[in-house]
N, C-alpha and C positions, 0 to 999 in steps of 0.2 A: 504494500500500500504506500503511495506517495504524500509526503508532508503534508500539511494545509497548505501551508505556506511555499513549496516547489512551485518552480517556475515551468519545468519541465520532468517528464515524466523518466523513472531512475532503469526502468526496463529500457523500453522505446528508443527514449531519449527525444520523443517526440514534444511538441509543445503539449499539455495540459488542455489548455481551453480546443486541441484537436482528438488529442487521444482519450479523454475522455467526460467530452461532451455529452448532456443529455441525449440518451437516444429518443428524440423526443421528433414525430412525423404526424402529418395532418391525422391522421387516420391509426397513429399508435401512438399510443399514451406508455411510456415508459422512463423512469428515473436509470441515471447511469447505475453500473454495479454495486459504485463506492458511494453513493450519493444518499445522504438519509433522505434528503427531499431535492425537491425540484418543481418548478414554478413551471406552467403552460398561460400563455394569456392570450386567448382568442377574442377577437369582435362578429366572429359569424357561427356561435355554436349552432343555429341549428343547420347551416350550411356544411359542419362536420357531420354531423350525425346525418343529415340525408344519405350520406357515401358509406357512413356506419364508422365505430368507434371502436379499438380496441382495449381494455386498458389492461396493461400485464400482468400476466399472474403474480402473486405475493405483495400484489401492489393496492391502495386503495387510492380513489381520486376524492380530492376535498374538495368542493362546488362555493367557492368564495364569490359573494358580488355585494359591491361597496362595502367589504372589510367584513360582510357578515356571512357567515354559513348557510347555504344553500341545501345541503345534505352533503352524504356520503355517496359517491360510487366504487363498488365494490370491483375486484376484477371481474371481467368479462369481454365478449362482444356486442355491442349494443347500437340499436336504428334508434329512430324518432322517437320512434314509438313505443320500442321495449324502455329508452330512457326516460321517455316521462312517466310510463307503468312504474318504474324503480320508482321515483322521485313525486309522484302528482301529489303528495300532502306537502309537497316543500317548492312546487312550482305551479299552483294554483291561480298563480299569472301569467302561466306561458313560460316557454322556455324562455329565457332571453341571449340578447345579441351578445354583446358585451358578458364576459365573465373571466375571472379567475382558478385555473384550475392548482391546485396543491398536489401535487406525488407524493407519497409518504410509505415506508415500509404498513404491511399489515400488523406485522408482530414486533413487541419492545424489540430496541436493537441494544446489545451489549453495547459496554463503553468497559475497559478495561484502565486502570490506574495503576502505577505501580511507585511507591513511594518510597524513600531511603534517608536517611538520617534526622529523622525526625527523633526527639528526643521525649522521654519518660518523665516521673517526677520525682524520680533516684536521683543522676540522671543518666537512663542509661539509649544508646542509640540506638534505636529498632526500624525496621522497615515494614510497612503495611502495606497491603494489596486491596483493592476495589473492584468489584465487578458492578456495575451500574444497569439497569435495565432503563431505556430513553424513549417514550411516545410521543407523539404531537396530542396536548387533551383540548388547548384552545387554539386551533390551526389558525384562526386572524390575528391575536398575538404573538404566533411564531413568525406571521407572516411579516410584520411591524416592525418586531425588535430582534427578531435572528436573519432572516431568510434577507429581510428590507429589500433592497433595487433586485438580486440577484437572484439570475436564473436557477442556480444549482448550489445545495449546501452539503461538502461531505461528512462523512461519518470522522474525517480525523479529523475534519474542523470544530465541528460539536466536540469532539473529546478535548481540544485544545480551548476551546472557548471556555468546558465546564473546570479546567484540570486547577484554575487558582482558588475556586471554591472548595473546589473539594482538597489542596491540600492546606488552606485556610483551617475546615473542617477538623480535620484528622488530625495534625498539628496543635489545636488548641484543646482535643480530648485528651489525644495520649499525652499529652502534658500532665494534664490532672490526673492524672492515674500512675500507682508503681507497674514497672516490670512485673510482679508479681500480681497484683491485682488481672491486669490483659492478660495473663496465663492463666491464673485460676476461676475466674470469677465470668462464666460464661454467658450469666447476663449482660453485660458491655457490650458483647457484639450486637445483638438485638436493639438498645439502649445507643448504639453509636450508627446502627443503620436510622432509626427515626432523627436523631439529629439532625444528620445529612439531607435527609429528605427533607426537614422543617427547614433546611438553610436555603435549598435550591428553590423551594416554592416561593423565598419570599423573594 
């Protein structure tokens, strides 16, 4: 997997914004491989869907217009008309022209941390590991403050975005705590997941 921040790609050696671009085509709704999300912005949905739409497996589509939630589309194949069957309790005015579409994985996507000299309250030096599970729960807010102008947002971008909270986090628990308490005292880990999770919400 290549940096966030890579100009070009460490395989390839191709430019990034070539190798890998959203696969994203009138008629197929797909996020690249590494990409948590990725943005489609149409002015003629129902001009796509006359031709039919496909949206990729393991993928769902978020139906944004003016920043607000339109529904969900699920993967599939879909016309006019099997799309508004999905959607007629959330498009009760017609499809419209103008919309925003969201990609976004179906399932959490891991986020991996791996932390190293973070200090105790002996004090002694330990490393801590994170496994994170990451969804979109208000996709217009992701759209606003993470995703903002840009087409596609990777999976090491989210990890690089989230990694100074989280060693923020981790850092100011295992402080409060001995060496011996994080070995023995197996409630901490349950007690130091809901932290984290209190810190990223807010």
């Amino acid at each position: 997997m290549n940096p966030g921040d890579a100009s070009y790609c460490k395989k390839c050696a191709q430019p990034l914004d070539q190798s890998e671009a959203p696969r994203i085509y009138q008629h197929r709704w797909a996020a690249g491989e590494n990409d948590f999300a990725a943005r489609i912005q149409t002015d003629d949905l129902p001009g796509l869907l006359k031709k039919g739409v496909n949206v990729e497996a393991g993928t769902n589509a978020i139906l944004l217009e003016n920043g607000a939630s339109r529904g969900v589309v699920p993967a599939g194949a879909y016309t006019l008309t099997s799309f508004s069957d999905k959607l007629k309790d959330f498009l009760q005015g017609g499809i419209p022209r103008e919309l925003t579409i969201l990609l976004v994985k179906m399932t959490p996507t891991d986020l991996d941390f791996h932390l190293g000299g973070i200090f105790t309250k002996d004090p002694l030096k330990v490393g801590i590991s994170v496994r994170m599970q990451v969804e979109v729960i208000e996709p217009a807010k992701f759209l606003v403050n993470v995703l903002k102008g840009r087409e596609r947002y990777s999976v090491e971008e989210l990890r690089q975005y989230l990694y100074p909270e989280v060693v923020a986090v981790a850092d100011g628990w295992v402080r409060s705590h001995t060496a011996q308490e994080l070995a023995e005292d197996l409630s901490l880990k349950a007690r130091f997941e809901l932290a984290l999770e209190e810190s990223l919400k807010r």
